[in-house]
N, C-alpha and C positions, 0 to 999 in steps of 0.2 A: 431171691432176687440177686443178680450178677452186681459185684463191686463193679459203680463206673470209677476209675484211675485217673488220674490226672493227663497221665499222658501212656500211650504207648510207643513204644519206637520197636520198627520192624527192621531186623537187621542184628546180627551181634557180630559182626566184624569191629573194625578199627573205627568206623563213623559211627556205628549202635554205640560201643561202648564207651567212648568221647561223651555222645551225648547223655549215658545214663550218668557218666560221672557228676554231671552239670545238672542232671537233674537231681540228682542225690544231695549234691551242695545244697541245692536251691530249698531241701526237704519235701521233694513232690513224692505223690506216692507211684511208682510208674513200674513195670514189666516191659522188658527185652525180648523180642518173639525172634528164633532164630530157627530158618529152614533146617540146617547142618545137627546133628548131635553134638556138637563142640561150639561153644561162643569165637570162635577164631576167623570169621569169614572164609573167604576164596583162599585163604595161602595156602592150604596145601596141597590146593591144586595147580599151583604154579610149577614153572621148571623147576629145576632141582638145582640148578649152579644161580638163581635168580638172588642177585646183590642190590642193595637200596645203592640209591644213587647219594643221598646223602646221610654223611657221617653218623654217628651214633649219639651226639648233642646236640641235633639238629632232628633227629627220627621217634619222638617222644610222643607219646600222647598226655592230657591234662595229668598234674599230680603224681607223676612217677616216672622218671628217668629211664632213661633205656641204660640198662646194666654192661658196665663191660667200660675199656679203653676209649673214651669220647668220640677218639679220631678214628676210629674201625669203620667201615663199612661194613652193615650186618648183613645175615646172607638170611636167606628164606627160612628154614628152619632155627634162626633164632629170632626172628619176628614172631613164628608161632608158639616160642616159648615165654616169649617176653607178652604178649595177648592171654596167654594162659593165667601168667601170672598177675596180672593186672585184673582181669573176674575175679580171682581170691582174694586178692588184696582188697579190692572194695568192696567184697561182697554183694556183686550187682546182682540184682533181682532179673532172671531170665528163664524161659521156658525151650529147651531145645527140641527140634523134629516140629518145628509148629511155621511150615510155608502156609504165608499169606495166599487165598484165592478170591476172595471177595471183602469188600468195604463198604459198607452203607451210612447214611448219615442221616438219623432221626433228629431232627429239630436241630439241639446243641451239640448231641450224641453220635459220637462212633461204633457202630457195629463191628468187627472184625474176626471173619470166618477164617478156619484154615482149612488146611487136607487134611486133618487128621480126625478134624468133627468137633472140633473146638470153637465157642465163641467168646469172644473178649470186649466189654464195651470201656470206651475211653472219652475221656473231653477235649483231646486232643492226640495229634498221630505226631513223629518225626518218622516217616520211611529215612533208612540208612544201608541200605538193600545193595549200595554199587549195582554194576552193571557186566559180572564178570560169568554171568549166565545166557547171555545174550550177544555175542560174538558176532563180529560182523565181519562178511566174506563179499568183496563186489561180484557182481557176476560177468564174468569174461567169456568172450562169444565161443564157442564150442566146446567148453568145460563139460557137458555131456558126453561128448565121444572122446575124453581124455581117458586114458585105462591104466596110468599112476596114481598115484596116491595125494590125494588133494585134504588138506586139513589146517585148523586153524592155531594161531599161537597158542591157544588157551588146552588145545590137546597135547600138546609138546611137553614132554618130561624131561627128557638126554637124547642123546647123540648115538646109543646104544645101537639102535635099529635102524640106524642108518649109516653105516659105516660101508665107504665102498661107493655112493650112491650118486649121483647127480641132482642137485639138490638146488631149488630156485624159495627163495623165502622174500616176500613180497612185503616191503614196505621202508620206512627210512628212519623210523624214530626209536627209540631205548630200545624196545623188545627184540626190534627185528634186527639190530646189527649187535645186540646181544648173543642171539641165536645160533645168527652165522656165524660172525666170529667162533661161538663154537664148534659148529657145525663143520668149517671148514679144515678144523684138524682133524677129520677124520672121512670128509668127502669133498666133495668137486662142489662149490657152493659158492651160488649170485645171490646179488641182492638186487632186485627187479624192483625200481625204484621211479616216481614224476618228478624225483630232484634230488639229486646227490647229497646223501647223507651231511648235514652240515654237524660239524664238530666243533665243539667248544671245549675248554684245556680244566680241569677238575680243582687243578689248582691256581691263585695268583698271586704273586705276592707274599706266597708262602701258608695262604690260608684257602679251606677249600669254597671253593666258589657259593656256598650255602650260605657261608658265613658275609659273606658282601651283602647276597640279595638281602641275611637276614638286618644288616647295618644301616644298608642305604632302605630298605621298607619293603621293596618290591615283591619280595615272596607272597606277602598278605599286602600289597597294594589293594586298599579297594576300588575299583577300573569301575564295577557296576553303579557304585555313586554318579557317574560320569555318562552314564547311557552305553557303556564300552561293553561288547561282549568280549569274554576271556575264551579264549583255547589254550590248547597244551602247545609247550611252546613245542616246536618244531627242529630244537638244537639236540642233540646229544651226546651228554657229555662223557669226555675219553676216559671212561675209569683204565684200562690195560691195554695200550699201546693201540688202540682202535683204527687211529690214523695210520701208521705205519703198515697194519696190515695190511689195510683196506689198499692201501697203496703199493702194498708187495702181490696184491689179488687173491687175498686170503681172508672175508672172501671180496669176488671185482666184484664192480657197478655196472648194471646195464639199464637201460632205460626199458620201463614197463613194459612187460610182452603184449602184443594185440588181440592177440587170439592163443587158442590150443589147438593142436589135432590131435589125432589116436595114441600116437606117440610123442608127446612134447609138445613144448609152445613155440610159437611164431614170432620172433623178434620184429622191433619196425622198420628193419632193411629187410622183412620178408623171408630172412633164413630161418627156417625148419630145425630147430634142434630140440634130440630127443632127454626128456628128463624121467625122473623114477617119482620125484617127491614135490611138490609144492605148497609150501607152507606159508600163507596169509597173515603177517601180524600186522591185522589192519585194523585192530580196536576192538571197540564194543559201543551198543547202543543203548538206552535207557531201556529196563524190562520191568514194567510198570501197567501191567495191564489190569489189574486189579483195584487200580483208583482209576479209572475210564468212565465205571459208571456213576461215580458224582462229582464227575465236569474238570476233574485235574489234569486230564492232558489236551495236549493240541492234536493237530489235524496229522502231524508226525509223530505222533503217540511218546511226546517230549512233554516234562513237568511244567506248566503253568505255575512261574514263579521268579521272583526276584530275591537272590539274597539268600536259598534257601527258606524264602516266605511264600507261601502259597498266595496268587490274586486271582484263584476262581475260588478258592475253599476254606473259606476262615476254618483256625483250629490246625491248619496242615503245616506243616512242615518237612526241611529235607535237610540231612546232612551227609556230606561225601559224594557229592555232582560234579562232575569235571568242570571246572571254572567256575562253579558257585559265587564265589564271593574274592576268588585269587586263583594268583596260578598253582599254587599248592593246597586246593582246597581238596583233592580229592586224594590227598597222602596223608601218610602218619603224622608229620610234621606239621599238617594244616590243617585236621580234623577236630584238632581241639579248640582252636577260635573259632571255626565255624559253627560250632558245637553250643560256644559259649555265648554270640552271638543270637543263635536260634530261640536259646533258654528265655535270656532274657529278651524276646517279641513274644513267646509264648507266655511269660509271666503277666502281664498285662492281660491276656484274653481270657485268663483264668477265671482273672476278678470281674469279668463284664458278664 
């Protein structure tokens, strides 16, 4: 007969392993189920020039520091060194190559099947899964007869193969004027925008702007006490002269194209111009189909929950949701309160 675990959490990114740490404290007995062969989530599938936005004393998760000069901005390949290290150091309990495809819920019990023909039963879930598998692209009216190269931020590595090109990258927050900005040193590159990149200054005062939200609260405001839905806020901040480019046309603004044709897209004064590449950094959406059939999503295949608490599925929880519980719930810097939070609703349901 199969050990049921206290908990499992699916996921070993930056929110799985937040969470195992806090169960580890707590002495639960729990398993890490993680799609990837490496506990490191999405990173290293990110760009390649991809820099946290905030500092290296501000970008930590529970019980261990992020290594290195405080005040550094770290870059993508030392996040995945620093999540490396952080599984050894605790020793977390995890199974890698084990995608979650179904969930079932006997009585108190969790079933939980993978692809690979594994079943795992638990008294309680935390998914910590993000949402960097499930990419989301609008649809724009004759994007079928466009015969360029249409793809999302999440396929975007460098600048390499596109060098020379006309290049329209579609949206106005961190990624997308990350991109360009790159992009435009080495091509002809817009950013196709419903509102002009708003920018905010990284430093003030002489400290970086992290350090404020973390003084005055607001990074981990709880807004959800209050009935308040959180989003990501919509500023982004100028790590490398962002403004001045943007403002030299390196890369411009143009307001959202309307259409495509065979050759390029159609701006909304109805001029025709031809592009090679269009690239969408227009997010991602919950990929969550696996808890559909015991009642945890909505009618928009979004988590039924508050808080990172489940309120269709006692026993459920979630850590690493965009606006969960703040605005930095869904980073490194805010994985670990929410993390710590979650534990302690789940301690209590243990004992019932």
């Amino acid at each position: 007969m199969k050990k049921i675990l206290d908990s499992i959490v699916i996921g070993g990114g930056q929110a799985g392993l937040a969470a195992g740490f806090h169960l580890r404290k707590n002495g639960l007995q729990f398993l890490i189920l993680e799609a990837n062969n490496q506990a490191i989530g999405s990173w290293p599938q990110y760009y390649d020039s991809l820099k946290l936005f905030s500092p290296s004393r501000f970008s930590s998760l529970p019980g261990m520091k992020f290594p290195g000069d405080s005040n550094h901005y770290p870059m993508r390949d030392e996040v995945i060194l620093y999540l490396q290290d952080y599984t050894k150091h605790f020793q977390l309990p995890f199974m890698t190559n084990q995608q979650v495809v179904s969930i079932k819920k006997n009585g108190e019990e969790f079933t939980i099947h993978t692809l690979s023909g594994d079943t795992f039963q638990s008294s309680t879930i935390i998914n910590a899964t993000g949402s960097f598998h499930s990419p989301y692209k609008p649809e724009i009216k004759e994007q079928e007869t466009f015969r360029g190269h249409v793809l999302h931020s999440s396929e975007y590595k460098n600048p390499e193969r596109f060098m020379n090109q006309r290049i329209v990258v579609v949206g106005s927050g961190n990624s997308a004027v990350q991109i360009a900005i790159e992009l435009a040193e080495v091509s002809t590159t817009t950013l196709a925008v419903r509102q002009n990149v708003q920018l905010i200054k990284q430093k003030f005062l002489g400290q970086d702007l992290h350090f404020w939200l973390k003084v005055t609260g607001l990074d981990t405001f709880p807004f959800w006490r209050f009935g308040k839905t959180i989003g990501t806020a919509s500023a982004v901040i100028d790590l490398a002269q962002y403004k001045e480019r943007i403002a030299e046309g390196r890369p411009n603004q143009q307001p959202m194209f309307t259409s495509f044709y065979k050759d390029g897209v159609i701006w909304p004064d109805g001029k025709k111009e031809p592009v090679d590449t269009v690239i969408f950094a227009t997010g991602y959406r919950p990929s969550l189909a696996y808890l559909r059939d015991i009642g945890a999503l909505d009618s928009e295949r979004k988590p039924l929950q508050v808080a990172g608490v489940s309120t269709s599925v006692p026993g459920l929880y979630y850590v690493g949701l965009e606006g969960q519980r703040s605005f930095a719930s869904a980073t490194l810097r805010g994985v670990g309160s929410d993390a710590r939070f979650v534990v302690r609703k789940l301690l209590p349901y243990l004992k019932t």
